[in-house]
C-alpha positions in Angstrom: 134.8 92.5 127.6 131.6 90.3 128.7 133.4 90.0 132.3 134.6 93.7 132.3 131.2 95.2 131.9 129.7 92.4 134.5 131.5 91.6 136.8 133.4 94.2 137.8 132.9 94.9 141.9 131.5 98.5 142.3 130.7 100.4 145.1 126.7 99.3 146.2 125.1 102.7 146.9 123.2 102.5 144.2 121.2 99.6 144.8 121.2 100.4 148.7 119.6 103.3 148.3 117.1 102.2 145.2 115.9 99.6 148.0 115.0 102.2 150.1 113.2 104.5 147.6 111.6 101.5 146.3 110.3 99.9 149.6 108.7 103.8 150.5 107.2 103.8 146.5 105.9 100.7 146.8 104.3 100.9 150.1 102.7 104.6 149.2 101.4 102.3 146.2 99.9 99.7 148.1 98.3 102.2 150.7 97.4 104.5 148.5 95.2 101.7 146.5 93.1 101.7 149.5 93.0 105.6 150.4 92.2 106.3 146.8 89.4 104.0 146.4 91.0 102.3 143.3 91.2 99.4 144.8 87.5 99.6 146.3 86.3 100.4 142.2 88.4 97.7 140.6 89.1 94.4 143.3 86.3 94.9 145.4 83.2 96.3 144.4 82.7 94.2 141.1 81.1 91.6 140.7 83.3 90.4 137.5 86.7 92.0 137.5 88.1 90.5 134.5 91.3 88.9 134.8 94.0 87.9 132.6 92.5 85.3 130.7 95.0 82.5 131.7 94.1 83.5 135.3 90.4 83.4 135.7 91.0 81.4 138.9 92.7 84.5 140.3 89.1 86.2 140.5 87.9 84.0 143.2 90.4 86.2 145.8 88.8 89.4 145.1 86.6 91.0 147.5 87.0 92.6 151.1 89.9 90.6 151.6 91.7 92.5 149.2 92.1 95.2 151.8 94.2 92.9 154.0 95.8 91.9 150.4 97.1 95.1 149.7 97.8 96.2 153.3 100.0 92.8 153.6 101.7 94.7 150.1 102.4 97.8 152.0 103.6 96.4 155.2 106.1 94.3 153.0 107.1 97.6 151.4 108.2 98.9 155.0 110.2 96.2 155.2 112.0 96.1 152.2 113.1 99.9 152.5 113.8 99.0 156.4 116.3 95.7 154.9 114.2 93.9 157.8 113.8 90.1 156.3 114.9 91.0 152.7 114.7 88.2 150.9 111.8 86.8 152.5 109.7 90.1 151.8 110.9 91.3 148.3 109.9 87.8 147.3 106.5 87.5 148.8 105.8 90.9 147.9 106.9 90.3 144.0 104.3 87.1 144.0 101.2 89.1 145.9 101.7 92.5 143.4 102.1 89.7 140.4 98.7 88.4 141.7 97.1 91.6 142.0 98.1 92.5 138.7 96.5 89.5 136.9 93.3 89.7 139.2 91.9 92.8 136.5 92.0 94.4 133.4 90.3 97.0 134.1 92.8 99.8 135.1 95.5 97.8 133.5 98.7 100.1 133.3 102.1 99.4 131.9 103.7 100.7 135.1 102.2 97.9 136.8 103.9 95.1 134.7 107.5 97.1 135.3 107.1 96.9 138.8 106.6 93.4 138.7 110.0 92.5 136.3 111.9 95.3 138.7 110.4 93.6 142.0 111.7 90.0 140.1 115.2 91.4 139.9 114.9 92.6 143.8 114.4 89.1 144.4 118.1 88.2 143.3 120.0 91.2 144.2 121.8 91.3 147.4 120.3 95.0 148.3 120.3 94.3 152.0 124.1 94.1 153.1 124.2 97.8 154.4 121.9 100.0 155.6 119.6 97.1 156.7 118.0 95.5 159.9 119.0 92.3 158.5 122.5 93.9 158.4 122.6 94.8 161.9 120.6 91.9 162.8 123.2 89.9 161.5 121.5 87.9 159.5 123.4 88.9 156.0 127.0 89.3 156.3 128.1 93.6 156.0 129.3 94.5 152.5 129.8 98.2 150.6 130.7 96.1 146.8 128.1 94.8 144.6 128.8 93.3 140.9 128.3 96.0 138.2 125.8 93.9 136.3 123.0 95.1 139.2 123.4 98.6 137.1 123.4 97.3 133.9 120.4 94.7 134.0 118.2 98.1 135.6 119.6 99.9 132.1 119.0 97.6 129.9 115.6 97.2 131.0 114.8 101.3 131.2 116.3 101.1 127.6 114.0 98.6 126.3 110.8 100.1 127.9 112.0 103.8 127.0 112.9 103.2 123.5 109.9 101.0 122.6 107.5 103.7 124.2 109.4 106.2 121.9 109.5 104.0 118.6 105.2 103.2 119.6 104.8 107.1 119.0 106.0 107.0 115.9 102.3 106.5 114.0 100.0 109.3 112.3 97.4 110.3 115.6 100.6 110.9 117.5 102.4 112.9 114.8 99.7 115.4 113.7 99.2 115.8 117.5 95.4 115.1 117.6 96.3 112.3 120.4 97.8 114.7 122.4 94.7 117.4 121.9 92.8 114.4 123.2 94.7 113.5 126.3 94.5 117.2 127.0 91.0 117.9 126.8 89.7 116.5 130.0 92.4 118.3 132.2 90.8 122.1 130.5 89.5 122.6 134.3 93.2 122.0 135.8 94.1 125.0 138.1 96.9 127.8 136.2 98.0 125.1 133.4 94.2 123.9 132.4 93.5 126.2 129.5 97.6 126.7 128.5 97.0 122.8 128.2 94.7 123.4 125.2 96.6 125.2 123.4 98.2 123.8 119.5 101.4 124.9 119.8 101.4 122.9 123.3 100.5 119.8 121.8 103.6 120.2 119.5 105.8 120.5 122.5 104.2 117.7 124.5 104.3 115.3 121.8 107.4 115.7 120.1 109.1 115.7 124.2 107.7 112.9 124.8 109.3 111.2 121.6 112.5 112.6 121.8 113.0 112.1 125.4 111.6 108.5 125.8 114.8 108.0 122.8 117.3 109.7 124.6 116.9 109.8 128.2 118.5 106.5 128.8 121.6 107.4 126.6 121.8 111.3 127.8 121.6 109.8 131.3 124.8 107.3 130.6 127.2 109.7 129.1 128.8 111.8 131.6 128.1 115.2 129.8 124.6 115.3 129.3 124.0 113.4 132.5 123.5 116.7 134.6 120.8 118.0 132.3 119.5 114.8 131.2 118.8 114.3 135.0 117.0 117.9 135.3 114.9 117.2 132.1 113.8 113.9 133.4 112.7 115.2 136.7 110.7 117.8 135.0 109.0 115.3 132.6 108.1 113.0 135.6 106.8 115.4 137.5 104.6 116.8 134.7 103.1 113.3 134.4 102.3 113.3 138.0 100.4 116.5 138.0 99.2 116.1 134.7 98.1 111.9 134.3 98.3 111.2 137.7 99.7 107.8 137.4 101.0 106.3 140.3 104.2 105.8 141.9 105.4 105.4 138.1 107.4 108.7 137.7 108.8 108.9 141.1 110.3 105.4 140.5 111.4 106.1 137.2 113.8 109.2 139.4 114.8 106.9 141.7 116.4 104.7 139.0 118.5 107.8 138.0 120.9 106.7 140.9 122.1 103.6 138.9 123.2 106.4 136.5 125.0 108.3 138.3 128.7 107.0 139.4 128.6 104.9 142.6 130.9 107.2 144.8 128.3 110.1 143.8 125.4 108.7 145.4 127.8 107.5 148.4 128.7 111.2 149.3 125.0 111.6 148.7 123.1 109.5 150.9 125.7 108.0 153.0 128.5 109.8 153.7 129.6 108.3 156.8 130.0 104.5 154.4 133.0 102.9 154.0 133.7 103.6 150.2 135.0 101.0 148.0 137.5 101.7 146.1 139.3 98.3 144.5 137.5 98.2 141.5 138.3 94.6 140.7 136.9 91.7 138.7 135.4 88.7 140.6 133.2 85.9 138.7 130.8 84.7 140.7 130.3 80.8 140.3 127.0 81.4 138.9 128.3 83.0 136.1 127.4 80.5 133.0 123.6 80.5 135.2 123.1 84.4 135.1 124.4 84.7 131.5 121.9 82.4 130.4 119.3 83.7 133.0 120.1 87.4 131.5 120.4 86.1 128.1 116.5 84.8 127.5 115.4 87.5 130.3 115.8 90.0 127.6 115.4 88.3 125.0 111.7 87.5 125.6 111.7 91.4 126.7 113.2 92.3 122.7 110.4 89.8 121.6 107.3 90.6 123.9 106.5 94.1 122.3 106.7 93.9 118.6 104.4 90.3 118.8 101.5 92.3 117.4 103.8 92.3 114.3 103.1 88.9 113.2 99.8 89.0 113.5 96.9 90.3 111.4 96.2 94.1 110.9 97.1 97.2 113.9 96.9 96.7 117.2 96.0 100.5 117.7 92.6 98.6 116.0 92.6 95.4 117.6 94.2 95.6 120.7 95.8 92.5 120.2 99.9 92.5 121.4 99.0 95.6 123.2 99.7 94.7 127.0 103.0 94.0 128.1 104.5 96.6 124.9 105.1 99.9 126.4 102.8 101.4 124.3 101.9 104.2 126.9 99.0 106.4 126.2 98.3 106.0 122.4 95.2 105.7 122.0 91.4 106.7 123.4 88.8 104.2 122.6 85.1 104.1 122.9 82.4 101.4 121.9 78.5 100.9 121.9 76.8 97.9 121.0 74.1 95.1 122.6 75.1 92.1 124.0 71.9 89.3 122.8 71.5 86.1 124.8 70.1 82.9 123.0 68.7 80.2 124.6 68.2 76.9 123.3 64.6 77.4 122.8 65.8 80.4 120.3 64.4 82.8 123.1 66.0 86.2 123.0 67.2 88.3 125.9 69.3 91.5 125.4 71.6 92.1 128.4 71.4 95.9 130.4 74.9 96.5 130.9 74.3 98.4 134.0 73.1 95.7 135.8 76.5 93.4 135.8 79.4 96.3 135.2 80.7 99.2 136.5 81.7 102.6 134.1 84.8 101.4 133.6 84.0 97.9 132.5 81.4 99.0 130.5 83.7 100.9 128.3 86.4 98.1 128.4 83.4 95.7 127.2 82.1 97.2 124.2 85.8 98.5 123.0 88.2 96.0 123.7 87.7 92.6 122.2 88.6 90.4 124.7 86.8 92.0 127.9 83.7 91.1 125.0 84.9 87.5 125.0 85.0 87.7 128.8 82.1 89.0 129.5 80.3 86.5 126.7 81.8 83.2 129.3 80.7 85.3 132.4 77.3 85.3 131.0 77.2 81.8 130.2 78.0 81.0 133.5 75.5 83.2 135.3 72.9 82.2 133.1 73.7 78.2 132.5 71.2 77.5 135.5 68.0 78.9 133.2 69.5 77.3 130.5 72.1 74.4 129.8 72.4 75.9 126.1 72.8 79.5 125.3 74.6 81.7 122.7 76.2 85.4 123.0 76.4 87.5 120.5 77.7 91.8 120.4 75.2 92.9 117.9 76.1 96.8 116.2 79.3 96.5 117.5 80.9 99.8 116.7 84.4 101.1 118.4 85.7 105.0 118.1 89.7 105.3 118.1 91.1 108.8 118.7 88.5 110.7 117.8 88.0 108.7 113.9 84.3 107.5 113.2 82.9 105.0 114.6 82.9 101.5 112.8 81.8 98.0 113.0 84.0 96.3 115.6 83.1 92.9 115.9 80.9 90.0 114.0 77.6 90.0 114.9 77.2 86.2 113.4 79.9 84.9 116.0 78.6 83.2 119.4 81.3 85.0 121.7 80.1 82.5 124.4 81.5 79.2 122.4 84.3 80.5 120.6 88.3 79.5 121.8 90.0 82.2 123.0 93.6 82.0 121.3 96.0 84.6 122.9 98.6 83.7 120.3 96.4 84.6 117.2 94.4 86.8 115.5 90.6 86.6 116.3 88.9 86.5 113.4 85.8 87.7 114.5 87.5 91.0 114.8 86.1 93.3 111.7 89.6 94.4 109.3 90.6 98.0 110.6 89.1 100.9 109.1 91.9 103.3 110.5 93.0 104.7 107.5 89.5 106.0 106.6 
């Protein structure tokens, strides 16, 4: 069964194809970072940018150089859709979009983290034995055959992220539709759709489509029936996002995944109709076999694991944010904060901290709403201020944090020095005030 499913040798237009769509994605990405000015507002102009905790050291590589950074991304992304040094690119451009990721918080996205796991699985497949300089080149011997478990590690990962995103929707802001009404709101000046977009009975739609297809896409897309209309329906809901969230690359590559869907000798006639089909659909196990099974085994795993962590620990993470990231939990909620960050000197001296001076907008809100952006910016404040003092506490005094639109209320302990307190990633931080959701 286990070899059947595997290892069966299929026809590799699929994944020849996907390496082409995803080179062209990822490069518009990269370039776009720059064009955009996102990567100006969250890499460059900052003076903190607040990266994943584990990988302060990560901050010391932002600044104008990040334009080179990213430009080095998109140049690799020409190269993977050209099969022009494949393994040497997908590789280095998997580590450099890793790094960027980890270098902010800021305008974290979930999209972000799936483009690193789908750039990880680039790494090992061998996408570059048609249609590819390196082909021609000869530097990787001709092929039209890959193993069938390309397809299904792709699926089972779609699966996981789809069906998680769909189960994370499942909670009371989403299901009276008030989450929805406040996505909406800010997109009331959008040209033909903005005031239709305000509308109750649209909210309905939106939110109980997104549910219902983030359950059944993957499925509707694997059975042969519903495949055709599964396939229309996902274009229209990608392209929806687009206009609508503007997010990215993220629902163009979620179409280009479609052609693992679709059968192999489908996308041949396709895209290449002039390549020598295969036809012996045979079974062949690789010698890496026992490797890959364990490799795929805690690969997924760690994936089942990774977004229902905020289960075993204490209270909601709609409230604490804590076993958030790395979940698929995709537009959920709408926060807001205020408070005042006090400085204490070892003389017991008082300074309260203007924002404005060290943060941008965006870091602002992240600051006084999300609990460990606080932390952060408690140790950033330590350290630019240790020179006028070797001792100093930080405190977030009338914390208060706003969820979707519910009363404000008291976020975090204003007894707790932020600036000398552990951060633990795998448990609950105790200085976080008990949810008052359900108020």
């Amino acid at each position: 069964m286990v070899n059947t499913l595997l290892f069966r040798r299929i026809d590799n237009s699929p994944l020849i194809i996907f390496r082409i769509f995803f080179g062209i994605l990822v490069a518009l990405e990269c370039f776009g970072a720059i064009a955009t000015g996102w990567l100006k507002r969250n890499l460059i102009e900052p003076t903190y940018t607040f990266p994943f905790i584990d990988f302060a050291w990560l901050e010391s590589l932002t600044g104008p150089g990040m334009y080179v950074y990213f430009s080095i991304m998109g140049l690799l992304g020409i190269t993977i859709a050209l099969g022009y040094k494949y393994r040497f690119s997908i590789i280095t451009f998997t580590l450099l979009w890793t790094g960027s990721y980890l270098m902010q918080k800021t305008a974290y996205n979930n999209h972000y983290y799936l483009l690193i796991l789908i750039s990880f699985f680039m790494c090992f497949f061998p996408a570059n034995t048609a249609y590819a300089l390196d082909n021609r080149l000869g530097k990787t011997q001709k092929a039209n055959f890959m193993y069938s478990y390309i397809k299904w590690v792709i699926v089972l990962q779609l699966l996981i992220v789809y069906t998680y995103a769909s189960i994370a929707k499942l909670y009371g802001d989403w299901l009276d539709f008030g989450m929805i009404k406040l996505l909406m709101q800010p997109k009331s000046d959008y040209f033909l759709v903005g005031e239709l977009l305000q509308q109750p009975w649209v909210h309905k739609i939106i939110g109980s489509a997104g549910i219902i297809f983030d359950l059944l896409i993957v499925p509707a897309l694997l059975w042969k029936p519903t495949r055709k209309f599964a396939f229309v329906a996902s274009i229209f809901f990608h392209l929806f996002n687009s206009f609508i969230f503007q997010i990215g690359i993220f629902p163009y590559l979620s179409l280009a995944f479609s052609v693992f869907f679709f059968e192999p000798e489908t996308i041949r006639k396709l895209f290449f109709k002039k390549k020598t089909p295969y036809q012996i659909l045979k079974i062949a196990i690789p010698k890496y076999k026992t490797a890959f099974l364990i490799g795929f085994g805690i690969f997924f795993l760690i994936q089942l694991i990774l977004p229902v962590r905020h289960h075993f620990l204490k209270d909601d993470v709609l409230w604490t944010e804590e076993g958030h990231r790395m979940s698929w939990r995709m537009m959920l909620r709408s926060r807001s904060g205020s408070g005042q960050f006090k400085v204490v000197r070892e003389n017991g001296k008082e300074l309260y901290i203007d924002i404005e001076k060290y943060l941008n907008k965006g870091q602002q809100r992240k600051v006084l709403s999300y609990p460990d952006f606080a932390w952060q910016f408690a140790q950033y404040l330590k350290r630019d201020l240790s020179q006028e003092s070797k001792s100093l506490s930080v405190y977030l005094i009338n914390s208060k944090v706003r969820i979707n639109g519910h009363p404000p209320a008291p976020f975090i302990d204003p007894k707790v020095d932020l600036a000398n307190i552990p951060w633990k990633p795998f448990k609950h931080s105790a200085w976080i005030f008990h949810s008052r959701l359900e108020d």
